[in-house]
N, C-alpha and C positions, 0 to 999 in steps of 0.2 A: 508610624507608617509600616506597612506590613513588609513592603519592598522598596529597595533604592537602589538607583544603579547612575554608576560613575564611572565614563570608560567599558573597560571591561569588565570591571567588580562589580557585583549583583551583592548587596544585602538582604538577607531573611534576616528578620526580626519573630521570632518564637510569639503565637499567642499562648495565652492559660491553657494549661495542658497537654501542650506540648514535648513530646517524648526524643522526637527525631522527626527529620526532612528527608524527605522520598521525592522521585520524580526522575525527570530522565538522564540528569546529573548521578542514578546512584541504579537508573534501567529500573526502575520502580522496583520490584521487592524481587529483584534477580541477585541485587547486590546489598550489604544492610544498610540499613539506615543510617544518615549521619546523625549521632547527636546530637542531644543543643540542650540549653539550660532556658529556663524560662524568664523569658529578658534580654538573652545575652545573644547579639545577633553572629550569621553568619555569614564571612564574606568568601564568593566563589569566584574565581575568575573563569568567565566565557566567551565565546567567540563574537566578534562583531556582529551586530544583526542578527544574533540569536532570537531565538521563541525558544522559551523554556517553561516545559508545564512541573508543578510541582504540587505536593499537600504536603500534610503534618499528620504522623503518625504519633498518639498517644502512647501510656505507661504499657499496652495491652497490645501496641503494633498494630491497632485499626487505624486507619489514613481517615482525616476529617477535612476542610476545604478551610482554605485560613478565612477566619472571619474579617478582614480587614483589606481583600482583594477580591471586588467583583469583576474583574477578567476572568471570562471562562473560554474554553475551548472548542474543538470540534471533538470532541472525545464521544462516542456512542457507548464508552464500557462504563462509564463509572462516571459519578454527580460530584467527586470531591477536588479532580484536578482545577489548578488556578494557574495565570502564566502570566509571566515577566519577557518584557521584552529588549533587550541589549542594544539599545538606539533605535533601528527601523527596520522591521523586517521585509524585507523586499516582495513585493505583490509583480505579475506576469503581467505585462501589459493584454494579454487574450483575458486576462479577469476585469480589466479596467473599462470605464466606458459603458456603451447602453448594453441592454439586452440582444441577442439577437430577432429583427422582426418575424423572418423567414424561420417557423420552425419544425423540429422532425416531428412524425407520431412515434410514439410509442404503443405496441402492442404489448398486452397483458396475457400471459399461456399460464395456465395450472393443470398437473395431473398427480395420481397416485404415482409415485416413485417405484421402481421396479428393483434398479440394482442399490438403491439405498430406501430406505425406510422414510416413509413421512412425505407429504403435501411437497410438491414440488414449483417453484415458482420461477418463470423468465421473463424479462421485459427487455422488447427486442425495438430499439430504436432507427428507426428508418432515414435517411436525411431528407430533406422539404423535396418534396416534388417527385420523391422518387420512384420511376414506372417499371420499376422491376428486372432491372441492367443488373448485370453479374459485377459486382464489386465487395472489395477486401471488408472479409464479416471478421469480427474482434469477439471472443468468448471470454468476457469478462467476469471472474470471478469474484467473491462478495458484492454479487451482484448487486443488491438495494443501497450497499452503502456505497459502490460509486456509485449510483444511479441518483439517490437521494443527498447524502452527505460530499461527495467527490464533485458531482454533477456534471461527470463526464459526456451526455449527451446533450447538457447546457453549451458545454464547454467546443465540443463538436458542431452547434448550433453556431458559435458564434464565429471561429475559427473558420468556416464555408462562407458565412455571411461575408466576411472580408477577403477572401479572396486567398486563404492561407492555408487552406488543405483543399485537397481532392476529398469526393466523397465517402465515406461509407457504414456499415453497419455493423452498432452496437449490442451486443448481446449479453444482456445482466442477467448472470446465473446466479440464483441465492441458495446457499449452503445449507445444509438439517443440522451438520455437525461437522464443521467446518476442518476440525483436529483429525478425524477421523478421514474424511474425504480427502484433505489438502497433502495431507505429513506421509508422500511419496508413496502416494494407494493409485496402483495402476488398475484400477477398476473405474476409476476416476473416471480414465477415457471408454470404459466402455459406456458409463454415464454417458458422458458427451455423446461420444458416435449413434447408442442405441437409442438416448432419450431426447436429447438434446435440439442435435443436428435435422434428425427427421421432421420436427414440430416446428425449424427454422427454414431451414434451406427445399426450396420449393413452393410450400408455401407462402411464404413471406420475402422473403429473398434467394439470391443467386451468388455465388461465391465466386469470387475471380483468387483469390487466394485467402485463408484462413491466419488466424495470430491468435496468440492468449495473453490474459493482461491480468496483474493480479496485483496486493501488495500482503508481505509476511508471509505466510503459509501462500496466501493465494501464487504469490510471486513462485516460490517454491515450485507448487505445483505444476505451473507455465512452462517453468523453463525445463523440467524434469521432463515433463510429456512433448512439449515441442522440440526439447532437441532428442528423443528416443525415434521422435517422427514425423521423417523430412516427408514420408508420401499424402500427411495429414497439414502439414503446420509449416509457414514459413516464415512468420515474427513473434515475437515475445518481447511485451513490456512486463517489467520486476520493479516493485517499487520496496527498497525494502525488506530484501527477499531474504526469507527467513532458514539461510543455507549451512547453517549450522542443522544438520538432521542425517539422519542415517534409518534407511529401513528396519522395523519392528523398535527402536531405539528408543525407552521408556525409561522415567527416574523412577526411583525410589516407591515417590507415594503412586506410580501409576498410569500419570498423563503424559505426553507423549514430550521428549530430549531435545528442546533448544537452546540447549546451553552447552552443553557436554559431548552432544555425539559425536561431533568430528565432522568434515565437512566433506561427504562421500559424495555432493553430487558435482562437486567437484572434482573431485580425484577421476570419477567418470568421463565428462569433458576432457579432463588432459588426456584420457585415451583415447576417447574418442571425440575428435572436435563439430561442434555442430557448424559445420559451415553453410550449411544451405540454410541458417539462420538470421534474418536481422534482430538485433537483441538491442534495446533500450534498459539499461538499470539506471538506478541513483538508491539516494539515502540519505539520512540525517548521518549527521557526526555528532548527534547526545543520544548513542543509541547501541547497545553491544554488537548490533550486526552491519556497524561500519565496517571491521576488520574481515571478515568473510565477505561483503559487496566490492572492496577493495582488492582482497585477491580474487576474485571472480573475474573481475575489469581486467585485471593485468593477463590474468591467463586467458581471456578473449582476444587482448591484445599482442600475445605471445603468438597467438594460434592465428591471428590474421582474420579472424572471423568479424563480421560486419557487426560495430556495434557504438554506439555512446553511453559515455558513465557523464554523472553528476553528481553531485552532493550537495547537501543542503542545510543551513545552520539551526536544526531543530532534531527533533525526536525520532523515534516510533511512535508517530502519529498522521490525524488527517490532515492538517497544517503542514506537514514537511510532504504529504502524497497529493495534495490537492494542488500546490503548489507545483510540484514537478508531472502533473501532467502534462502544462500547455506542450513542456518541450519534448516528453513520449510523442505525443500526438504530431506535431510539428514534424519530427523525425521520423515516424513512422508514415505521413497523410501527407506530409509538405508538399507543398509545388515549389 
């Protein structure tokens, strides 16, 4: 048996080949790997209700998927994570149940990029019926993967359908080079405002108030641009917000510091608090950026500024962001 789980102990049992276990127990290859012998299992203790993704990293530190667990993931990066689960992990009642009948369009925008390089793509989701009333547009970053994988306008679909939010429009921006764009590049908003906004608003829709909504860098990004600009933005969902970063802040081999830089957009906030802000955060707790969504929470709390924190017994993944939608949405759209 590749896994076993008793209580809170979770068993890895090593297949052939087997070097070390990665996964969100060790932040995949932020932290090293655990060893392990070939045979000799591992016992970890984890939170109740956990979702835990994992692989096995060989003699040579390439991750392969255990052959002896066909549970796989929502994972869009990588074919090898597998996942165990710590009794039941809790599903939203807004995922449960039918489809919704009543549903939005989506429009499909492509242009040449201006202030970023590359084919630009948005999918702007409308709610059922809607004649063109000014209501709360969401500029949602990684756009196709909530669009596709999150299915935040499914999820929007269904939450109207019953009677649990007020209206309004989704806006899936998709990234060229997401590191680049996300990791506190205030060109970001000229993107939005220059390219964006114009090919949305008017055409398509009518803004009665604007938010950003993101997770990891996206999240990052959201909450850096929304709270610098109360005459643009007045919500922000983070899911998982990747607030370990610091302007120009690069390791070693290159790529861009979420580990090390220090948590500057914080230290921002405490001086100046975003209070014309409603802010929605959460996060997993098998994930290095508990500890910065944690002080984040508290110093929104300090500062009295409108917001809700959650956590959630899983990763940096789409499992622990798909999951904390319904209640972004609920708290942001509720009636």
């Amino acid at each position: 048996m590749a896994v076993s789980v008793s209580g809170q102990q979770v068993t890895f049992t090593p297949p052939a080949g087997a070097a070390g276990l990665v996964g969100d127990m060790t932040d995949w290859r932020k932290r090293p790997a655990i060893p392990v012998q070939a045979g000799v299992p591992v016992t970890l203790t984890l939170p109740r209700g956990a979702w835990v993704e994992y692989a096995w990293v060989d003699a040579a530190g390439e991750p392969f998927a255990d052959p002896d667990n066909d549970r796989k993931s929502l994972n869009p990066w990588w074919p090898y994570p597998r996942a165990a689960v710590v009794g039941e992990y809790a599903r939203h009642p807004l995922w449960q149940g039918s489809d919704a009948q009543a549903r939005g369009t989506s429009h499909r925008l492509g242009w040449d990029g201006g202030v970023f390089p590359g084919k630009r793509r948005v999918i702007v989701h409308t709610p059922h019926g809607y004649g063109g009333e000014a209501l709360p547009i969401y500029y949602v970053q990684d756009g196709v993967a909530f669009y596709r994988t999150g299915r935040l306008g499914e999820l929007m679909d269904r939450a109207l359908e019953r009677g649990q939010v007020a209206p309004a429009v989704l806006v899936f921006v998709e990234p060229v080079d997401r590191s680049e764009e996300y990791y506190l590049n205030d060109r970001y908003l000229d993107f939005l405002t220059g390219e964006v906004m114009p090919r949305v608003e008017g055409e398509l829709a009518q803004a009665s108030l604007r938010g950003l909504w993101g997770a990891s860098l996206g999240g990052l990004i959201s909450l850096h641009l929304g709270s610098a600009h109360p005459e643009l933005f007045t919500r922000v969902v983070s899911h998982s917000g990747a607030f370990i970063a610091r302007p120009g802040a690069r390791e070693a081999r290159g790529v861009i510091d979420t580990t090390t830089a220090g948590e500057w957009l914080r230290e921002r906030l405490q001086a100046a608090p975003p209070r014309h802000l409603q802010i929605s955060l959460d996060t997993g707790v098998l994930e290095w950026l508990t500890g910065p969504n944690r002080r984040m929470a508290a110093l929104l709390a300090d500062q009295g500024v409108p917001h809700q924190y959650r956590e959630y017994p899983s990763g940096h993944n789409w499992i622990t962001w798909r999951e904390a939608l319904p209640e972004a949405l609920l708290y942001m759209q509720g009636r």
